[in-house]
MMTF fields as JSON, N, C-alpha, C and O atoms, coordinates in Angstrom:
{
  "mmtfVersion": "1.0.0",
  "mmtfProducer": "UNKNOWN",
  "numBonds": 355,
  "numAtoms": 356,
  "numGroups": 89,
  "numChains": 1,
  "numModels": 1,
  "chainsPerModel": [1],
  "groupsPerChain": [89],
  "chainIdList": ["A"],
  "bondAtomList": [4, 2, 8, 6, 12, 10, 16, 14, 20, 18, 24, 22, 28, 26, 32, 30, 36, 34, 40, 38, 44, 42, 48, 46, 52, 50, 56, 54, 60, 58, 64, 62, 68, 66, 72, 70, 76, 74, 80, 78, 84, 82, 88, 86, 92, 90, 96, 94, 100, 98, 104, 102, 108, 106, 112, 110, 116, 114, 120, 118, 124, 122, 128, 126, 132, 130, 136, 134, 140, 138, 144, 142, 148, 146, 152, 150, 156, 154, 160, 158, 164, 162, 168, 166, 172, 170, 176, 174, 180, 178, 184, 182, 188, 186, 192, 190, 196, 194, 200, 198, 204, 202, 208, 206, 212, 210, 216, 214, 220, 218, 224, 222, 228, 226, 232, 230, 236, 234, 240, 238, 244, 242, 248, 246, 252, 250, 256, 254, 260, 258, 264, 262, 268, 266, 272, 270, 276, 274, 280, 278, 284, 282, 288, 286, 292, 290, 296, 294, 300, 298, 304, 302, 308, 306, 312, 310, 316, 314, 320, 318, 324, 322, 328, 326, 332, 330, 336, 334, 340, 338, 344, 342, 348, 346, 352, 350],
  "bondOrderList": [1, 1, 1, 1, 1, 1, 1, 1, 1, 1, 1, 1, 1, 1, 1, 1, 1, 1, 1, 1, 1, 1, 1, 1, 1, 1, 1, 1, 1, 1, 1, 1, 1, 1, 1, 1, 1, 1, 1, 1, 1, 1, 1, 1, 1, 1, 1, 1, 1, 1, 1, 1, 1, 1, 1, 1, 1, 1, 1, 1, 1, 1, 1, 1, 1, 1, 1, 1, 1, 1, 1, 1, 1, 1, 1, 1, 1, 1, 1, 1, 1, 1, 1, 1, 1, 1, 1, 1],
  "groupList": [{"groupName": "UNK", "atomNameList": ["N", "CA", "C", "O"], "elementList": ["N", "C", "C", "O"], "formalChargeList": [0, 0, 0, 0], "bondAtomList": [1, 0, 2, 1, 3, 2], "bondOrderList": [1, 1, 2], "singleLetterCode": "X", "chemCompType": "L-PEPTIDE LINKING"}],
  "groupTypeList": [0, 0, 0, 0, 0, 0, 0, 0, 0, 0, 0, 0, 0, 0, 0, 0, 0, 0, 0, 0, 0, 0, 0, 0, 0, 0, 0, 0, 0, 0, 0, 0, 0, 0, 0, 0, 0, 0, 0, 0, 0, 0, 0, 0, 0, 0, 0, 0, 0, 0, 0, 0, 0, 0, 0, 0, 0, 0, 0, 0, 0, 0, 0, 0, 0, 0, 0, 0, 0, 0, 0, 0, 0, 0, 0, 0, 0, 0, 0, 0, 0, 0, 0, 0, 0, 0, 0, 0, 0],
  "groupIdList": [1, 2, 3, 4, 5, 6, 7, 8, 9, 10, 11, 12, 13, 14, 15, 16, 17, 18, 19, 20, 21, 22, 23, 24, 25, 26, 27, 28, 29, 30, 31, 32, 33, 34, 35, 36, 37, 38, 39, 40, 41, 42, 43, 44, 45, 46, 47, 48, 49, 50, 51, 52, 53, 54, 55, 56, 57, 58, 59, 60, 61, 62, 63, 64, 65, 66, 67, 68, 69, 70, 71, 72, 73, 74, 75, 76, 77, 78, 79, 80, 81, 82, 83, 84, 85, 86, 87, 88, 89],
  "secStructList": [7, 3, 3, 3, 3, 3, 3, 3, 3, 3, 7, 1, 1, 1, 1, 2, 2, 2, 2, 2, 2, 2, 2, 2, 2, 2, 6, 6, 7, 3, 3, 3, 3, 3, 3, 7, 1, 1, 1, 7, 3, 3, 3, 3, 3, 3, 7, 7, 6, 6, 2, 2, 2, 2, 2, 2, 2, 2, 2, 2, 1, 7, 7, 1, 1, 7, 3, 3, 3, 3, 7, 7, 3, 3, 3, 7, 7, 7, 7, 7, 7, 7, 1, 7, 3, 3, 3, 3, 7],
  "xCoordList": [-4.692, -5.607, -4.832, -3.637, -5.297, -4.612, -5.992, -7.197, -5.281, -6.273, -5.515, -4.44, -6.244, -6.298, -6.323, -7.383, -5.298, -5.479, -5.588, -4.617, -5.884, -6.075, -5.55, -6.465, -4.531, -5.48, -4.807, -3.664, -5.929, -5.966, -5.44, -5.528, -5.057, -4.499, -3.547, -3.523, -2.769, -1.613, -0.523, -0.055, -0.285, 0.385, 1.472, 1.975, 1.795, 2.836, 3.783, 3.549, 5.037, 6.231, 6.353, 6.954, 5.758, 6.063, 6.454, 6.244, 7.113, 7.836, 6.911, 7.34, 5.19, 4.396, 4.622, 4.311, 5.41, 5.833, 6.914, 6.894, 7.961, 8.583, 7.949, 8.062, 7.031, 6.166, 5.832, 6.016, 5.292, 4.287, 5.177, 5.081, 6.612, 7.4, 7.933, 8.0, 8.225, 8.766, 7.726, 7.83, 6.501, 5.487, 5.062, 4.696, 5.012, 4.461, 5.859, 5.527, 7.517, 8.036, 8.127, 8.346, 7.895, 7.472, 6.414, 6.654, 5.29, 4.744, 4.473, 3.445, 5.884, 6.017, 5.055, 4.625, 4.703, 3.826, 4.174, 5.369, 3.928, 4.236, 3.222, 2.108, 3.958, 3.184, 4.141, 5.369, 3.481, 3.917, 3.048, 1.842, 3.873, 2.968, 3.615, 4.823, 2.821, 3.136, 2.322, 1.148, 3.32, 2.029, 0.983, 1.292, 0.114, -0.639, -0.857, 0.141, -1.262, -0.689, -2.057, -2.173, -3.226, -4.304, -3.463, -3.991, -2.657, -1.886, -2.228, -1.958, -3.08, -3.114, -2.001, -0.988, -2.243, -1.307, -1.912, -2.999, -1.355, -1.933, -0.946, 0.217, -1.576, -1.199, -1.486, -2.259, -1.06, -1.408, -0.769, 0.348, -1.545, -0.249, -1.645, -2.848, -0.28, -1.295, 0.055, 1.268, -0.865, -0.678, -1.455, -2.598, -1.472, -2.181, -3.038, -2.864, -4.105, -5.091, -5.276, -6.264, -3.834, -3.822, -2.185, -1.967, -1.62, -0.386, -1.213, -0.946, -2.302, -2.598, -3.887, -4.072, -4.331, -5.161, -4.142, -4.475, -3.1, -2.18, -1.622, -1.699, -1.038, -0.757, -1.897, -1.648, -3.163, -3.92, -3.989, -3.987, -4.033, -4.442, -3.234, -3.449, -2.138, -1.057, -0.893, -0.26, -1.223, -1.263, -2.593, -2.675, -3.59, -4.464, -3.693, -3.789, -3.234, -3.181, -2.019, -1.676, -1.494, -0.544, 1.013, 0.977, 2.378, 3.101, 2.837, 1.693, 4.415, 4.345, 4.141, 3.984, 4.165, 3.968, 3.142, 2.996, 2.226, 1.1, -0.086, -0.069, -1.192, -2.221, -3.641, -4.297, -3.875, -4.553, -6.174, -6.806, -6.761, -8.4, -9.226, -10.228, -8.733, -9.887, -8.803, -7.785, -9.322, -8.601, -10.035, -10.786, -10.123, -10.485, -9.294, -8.151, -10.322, -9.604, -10.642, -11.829, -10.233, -10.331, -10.046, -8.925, -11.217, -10.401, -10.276, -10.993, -8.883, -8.924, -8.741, -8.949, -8.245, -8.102, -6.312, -5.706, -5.505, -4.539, -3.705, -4.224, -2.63, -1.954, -0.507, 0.241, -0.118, 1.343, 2.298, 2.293, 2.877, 4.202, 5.152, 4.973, 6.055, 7.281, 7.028, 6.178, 7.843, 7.608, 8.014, 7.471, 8.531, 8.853, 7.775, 6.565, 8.353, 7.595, 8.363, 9.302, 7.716, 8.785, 7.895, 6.697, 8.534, 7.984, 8.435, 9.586, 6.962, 7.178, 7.199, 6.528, 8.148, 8.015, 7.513, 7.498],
  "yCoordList": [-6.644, -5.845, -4.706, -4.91, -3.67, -2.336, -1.896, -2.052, -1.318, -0.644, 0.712, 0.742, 1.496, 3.07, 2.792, 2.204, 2.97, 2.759, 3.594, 4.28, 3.965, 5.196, 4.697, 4.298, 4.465, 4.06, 4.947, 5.403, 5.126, 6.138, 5.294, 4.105, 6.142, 5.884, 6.464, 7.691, 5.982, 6.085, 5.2, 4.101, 5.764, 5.205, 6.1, 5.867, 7.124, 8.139, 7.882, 7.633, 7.974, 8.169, 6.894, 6.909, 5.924, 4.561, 3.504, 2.316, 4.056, 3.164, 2.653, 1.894, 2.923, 2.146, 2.105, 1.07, 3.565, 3.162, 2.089, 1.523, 2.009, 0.664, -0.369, -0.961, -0.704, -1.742, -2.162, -3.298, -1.182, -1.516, -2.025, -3.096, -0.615, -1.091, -2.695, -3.365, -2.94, -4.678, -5.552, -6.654, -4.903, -5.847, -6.046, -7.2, -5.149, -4.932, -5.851, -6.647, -5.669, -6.417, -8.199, -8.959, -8.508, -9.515, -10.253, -11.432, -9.706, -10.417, -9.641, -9.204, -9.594, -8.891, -7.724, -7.853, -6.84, -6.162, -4.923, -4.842, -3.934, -2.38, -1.58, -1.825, -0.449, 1.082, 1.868, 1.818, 2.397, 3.575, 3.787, 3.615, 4.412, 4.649, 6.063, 6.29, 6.836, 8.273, 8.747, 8.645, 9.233, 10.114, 11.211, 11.805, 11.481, 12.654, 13.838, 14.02, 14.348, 16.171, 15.959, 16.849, 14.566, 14.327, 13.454, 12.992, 13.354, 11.938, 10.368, 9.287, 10.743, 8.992, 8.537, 9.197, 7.597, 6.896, 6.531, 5.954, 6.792, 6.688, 5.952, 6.316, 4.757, 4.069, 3.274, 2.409, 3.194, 2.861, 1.592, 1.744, -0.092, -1.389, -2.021, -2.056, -2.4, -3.614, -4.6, -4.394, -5.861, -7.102, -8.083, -7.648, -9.731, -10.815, -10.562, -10.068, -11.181, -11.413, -12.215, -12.06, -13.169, -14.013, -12.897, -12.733, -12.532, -11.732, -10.52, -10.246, -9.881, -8.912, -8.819, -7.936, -10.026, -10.523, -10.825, -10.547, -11.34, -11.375, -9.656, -8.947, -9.569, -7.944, -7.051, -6.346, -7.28, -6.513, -6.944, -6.004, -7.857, -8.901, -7.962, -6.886, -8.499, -7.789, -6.494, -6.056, -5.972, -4.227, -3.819, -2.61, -4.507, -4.125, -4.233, -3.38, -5.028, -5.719, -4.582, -4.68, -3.774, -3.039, -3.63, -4.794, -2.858, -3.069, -3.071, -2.853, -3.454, -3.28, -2.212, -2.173, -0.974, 0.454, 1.118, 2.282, 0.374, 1.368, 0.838, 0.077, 1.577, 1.064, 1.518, 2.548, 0.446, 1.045, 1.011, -0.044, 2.269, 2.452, 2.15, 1.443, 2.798, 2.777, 2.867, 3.528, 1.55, 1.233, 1.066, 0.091, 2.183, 2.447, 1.938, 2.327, 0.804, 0.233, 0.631, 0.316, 1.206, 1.553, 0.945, 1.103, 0.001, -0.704, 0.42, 1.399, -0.162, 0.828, -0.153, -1.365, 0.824, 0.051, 0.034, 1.043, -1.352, -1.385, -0.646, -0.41, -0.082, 0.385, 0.055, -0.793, 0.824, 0.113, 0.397, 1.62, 0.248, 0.95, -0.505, -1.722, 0.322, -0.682, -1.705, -1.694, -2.401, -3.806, -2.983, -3.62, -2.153, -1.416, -1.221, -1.276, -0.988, -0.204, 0.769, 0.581, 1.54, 3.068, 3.882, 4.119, 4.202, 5.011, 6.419, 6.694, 7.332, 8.56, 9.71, 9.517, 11.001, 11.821, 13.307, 13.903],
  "zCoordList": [-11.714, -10.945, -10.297, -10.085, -9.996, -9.477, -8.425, -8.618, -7.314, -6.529, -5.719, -5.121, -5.89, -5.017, -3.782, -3.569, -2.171, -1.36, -0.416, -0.736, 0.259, 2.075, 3.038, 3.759, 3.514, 5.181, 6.138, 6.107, 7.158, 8.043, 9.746, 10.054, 10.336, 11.364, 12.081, 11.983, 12.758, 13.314, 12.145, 12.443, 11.048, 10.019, 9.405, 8.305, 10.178, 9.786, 10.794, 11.977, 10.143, 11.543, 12.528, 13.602, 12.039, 12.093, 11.389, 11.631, 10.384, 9.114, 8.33, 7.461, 8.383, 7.562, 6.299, 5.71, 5.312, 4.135, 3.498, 2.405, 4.689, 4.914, 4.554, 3.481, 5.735, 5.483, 4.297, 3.862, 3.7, 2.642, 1.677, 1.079, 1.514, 0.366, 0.098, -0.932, 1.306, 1.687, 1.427, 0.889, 1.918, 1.561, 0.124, -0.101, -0.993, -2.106, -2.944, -3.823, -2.588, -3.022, -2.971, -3.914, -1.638, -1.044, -1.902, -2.164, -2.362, -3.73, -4.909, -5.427, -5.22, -6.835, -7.237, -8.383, -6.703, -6.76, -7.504, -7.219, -8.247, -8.594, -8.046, -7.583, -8.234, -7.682, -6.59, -6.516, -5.998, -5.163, -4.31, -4.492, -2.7, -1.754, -1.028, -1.099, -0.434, 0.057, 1.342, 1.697, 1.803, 3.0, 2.552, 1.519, 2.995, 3.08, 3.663, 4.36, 3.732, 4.257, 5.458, 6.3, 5.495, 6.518, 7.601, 8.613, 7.407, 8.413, 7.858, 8.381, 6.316, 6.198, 5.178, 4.948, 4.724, 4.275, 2.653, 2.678, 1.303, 0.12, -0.74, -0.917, -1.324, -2.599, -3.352, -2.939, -4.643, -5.544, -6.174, -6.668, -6.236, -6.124, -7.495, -7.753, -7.958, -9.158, -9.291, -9.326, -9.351, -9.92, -9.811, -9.955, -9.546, -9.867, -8.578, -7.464, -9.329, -8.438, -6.634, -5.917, -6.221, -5.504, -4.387, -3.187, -5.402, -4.86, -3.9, -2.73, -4.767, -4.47, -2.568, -1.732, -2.716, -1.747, -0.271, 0.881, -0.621, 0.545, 1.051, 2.055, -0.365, 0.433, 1.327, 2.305, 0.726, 1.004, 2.484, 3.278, 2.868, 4.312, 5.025, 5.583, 4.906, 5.695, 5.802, 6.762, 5.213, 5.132, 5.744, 5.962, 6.053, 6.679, 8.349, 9.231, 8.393, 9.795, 10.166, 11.345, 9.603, 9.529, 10.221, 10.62, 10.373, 11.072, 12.356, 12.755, 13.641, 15.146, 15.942, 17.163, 14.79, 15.411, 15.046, 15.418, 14.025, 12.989, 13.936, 14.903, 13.246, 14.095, 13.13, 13.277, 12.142, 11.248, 11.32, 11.282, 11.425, 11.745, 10.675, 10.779, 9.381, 8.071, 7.344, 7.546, 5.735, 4.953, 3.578, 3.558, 2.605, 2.038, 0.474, 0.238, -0.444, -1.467, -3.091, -3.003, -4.305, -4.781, -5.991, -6.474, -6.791, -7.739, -8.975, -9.183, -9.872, -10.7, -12.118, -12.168, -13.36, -14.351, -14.327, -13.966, -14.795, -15.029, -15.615, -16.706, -15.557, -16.049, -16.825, -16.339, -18.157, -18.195, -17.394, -17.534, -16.872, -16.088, -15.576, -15.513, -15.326, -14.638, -13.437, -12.546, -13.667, -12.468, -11.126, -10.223, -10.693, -9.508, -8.468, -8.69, -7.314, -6.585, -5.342, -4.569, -5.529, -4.613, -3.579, -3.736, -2.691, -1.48, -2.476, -2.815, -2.882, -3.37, -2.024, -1.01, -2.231, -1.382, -1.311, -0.233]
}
Protein backbone atom coordinates (compact mmCIF):
# COMPACT_ATOMS: atom_id res chain seq x y z
CA UNK A 1 0.00 0.00 0.00
CA UNK A 2 1.42 3.61 -0.66
CA UNK A 3 -0.21 6.84 0.44
CA UNK A 4 0.24 10.72 -0.48
CA UNK A 5 0.65 12.56 2.77
CA UNK A 6 0.14 16.60 4.02
CA UNK A 7 0.25 17.48 7.26
CA UNK A 8 -0.15 20.87 8.28
CA UNK A 9 0.93 22.52 11.34
CA UNK A 10 3.62 23.61 13.28
CA UNK A 11 5.74 20.79 11.50
CA UNK A 12 8.65 22.82 10.05
CA UNK A 13 11.83 23.61 12.03
CA UNK A 14 11.01 21.06 14.51
CA UNK A 15 12.80 18.04 13.23
CA UNK A 16 9.40 16.57 11.98
CA UNK A 17 11.30 15.25 8.90
CA UNK A 18 13.52 13.49 11.43
CA UNK A 19 10.69 12.08 12.84
CA UNK A 20 9.15 10.73 10.11
CA UNK A 21 12.49 9.48 8.59
CA UNK A 22 13.12 7.28 11.94
CA UNK A 23 9.72 6.52 11.94
CA UNK A 24 9.21 5.17 8.30
CA UNK A 25 12.56 3.15 9.04
CA UNK A 26 11.30 1.88 12.30
CA UNK A 27 8.73 -0.22 10.19
CA UNK A 28 10.52 -0.93 7.05
CA UNK A 29 8.82 1.48 5.17
CA UNK A 30 10.02 3.40 1.60
CA UNK A 31 9.47 6.80 0.17
CA UNK A 32 10.37 10.23 0.88
CA UNK A 33 9.29 13.18 2.83
CA UNK A 34 9.89 17.15 2.23
CA UNK A 35 8.83 20.45 3.35
CA UNK A 36 6.62 22.75 1.49
CA UNK A 37 7.04 26.27 0.41
CA UNK A 38 2.97 26.41 2.65
CA UNK A 39 4.78 25.43 5.96
CA UNK A 40 3.29 21.85 5.66
CA UNK A 41 4.90 18.89 5.63
CA UNK A 42 4.64 16.31 2.32
CA UNK A 43 5.18 12.55 1.77
CA UNK A 44 5.06 9.85 0.06
CA UNK A 45 5.54 6.01 2.24
CA UNK A 46 4.43 2.51 0.90
CA UNK A 47 4.53 -0.79 2.39
CA UNK A 48 2.44 -3.62 4.31
CA UNK A 49 -0.65 -3.03 5.29
CA UNK A 50 -0.11 -3.48 9.35
CA UNK A 51 3.58 -1.54 9.15
CA UNK A 52 1.84 1.13 7.46
CA UNK A 53 -1.20 1.65 10.13
CA UNK A 54 1.37 2.09 12.97
CA UNK A 55 3.35 4.66 11.16
CA UNK A 56 0.42 6.40 10.25
CA UNK A 57 -0.79 6.48 14.17
CA UNK A 58 2.58 7.92 15.23
CA UNK A 59 3.02 10.46 12.70
CA UNK A 60 -0.25 11.71 13.33
CA UNK A 61 0.46 12.17 16.96
CA UNK A 62 3.51 13.96 15.67
CA UNK A 63 6.94 14.56 17.55
CA UNK A 64 7.74 16.70 21.15
CA UNK A 65 7.97 19.89 19.16
CA UNK A 66 5.53 19.41 16.20
CA UNK A 67 2.12 20.09 16.68
CA UNK A 68 0.09 18.57 14.01
CA UNK A 69 -3.50 20.30 12.93
CA UNK A 70 -4.56 18.50 9.55
CA UNK A 71 -3.26 15.32 8.16
CA UNK A 72 -4.64 14.72 4.80
CA UNK A 73 -3.81 10.80 3.42
CA UNK A 74 -3.99 9.95 -0.12
CA UNK A 75 -4.16 6.40 -1.21
CA UNK A 76 -2.18 5.76 -4.20
CA UNK A 77 -1.15 2.91 -6.54
CA UNK A 78 2.17 1.08 -5.64
CA UNK A 79 5.10 1.70 -7.03
CA UNK A 80 8.49 -0.05 -8.02
CA UNK A 81 11.24 1.64 -6.32
CA UNK A 82 13.85 0.95 -3.69
CA UNK A 83 13.45 -0.30 -0.10
CA UNK A 84 14.79 3.27 1.12
CA UNK A 85 13.48 6.07 2.55
CA UNK A 86 15.01 9.77 2.45
CA UNK A 87 14.25 13.24 3.71
CA UNK A 88 14.22 15.04 0.03
CA UNK A 89 15.40 18.76 -0.11
Amino acid sequence: MRYHIVVHGAVQGVGFRQFTLQTAKKHHLSGWVRNRSDGAVEMNVQGDHSSMDSFLEEIRKGNDLSNVEDFITTKKENENDDSTFKIVY
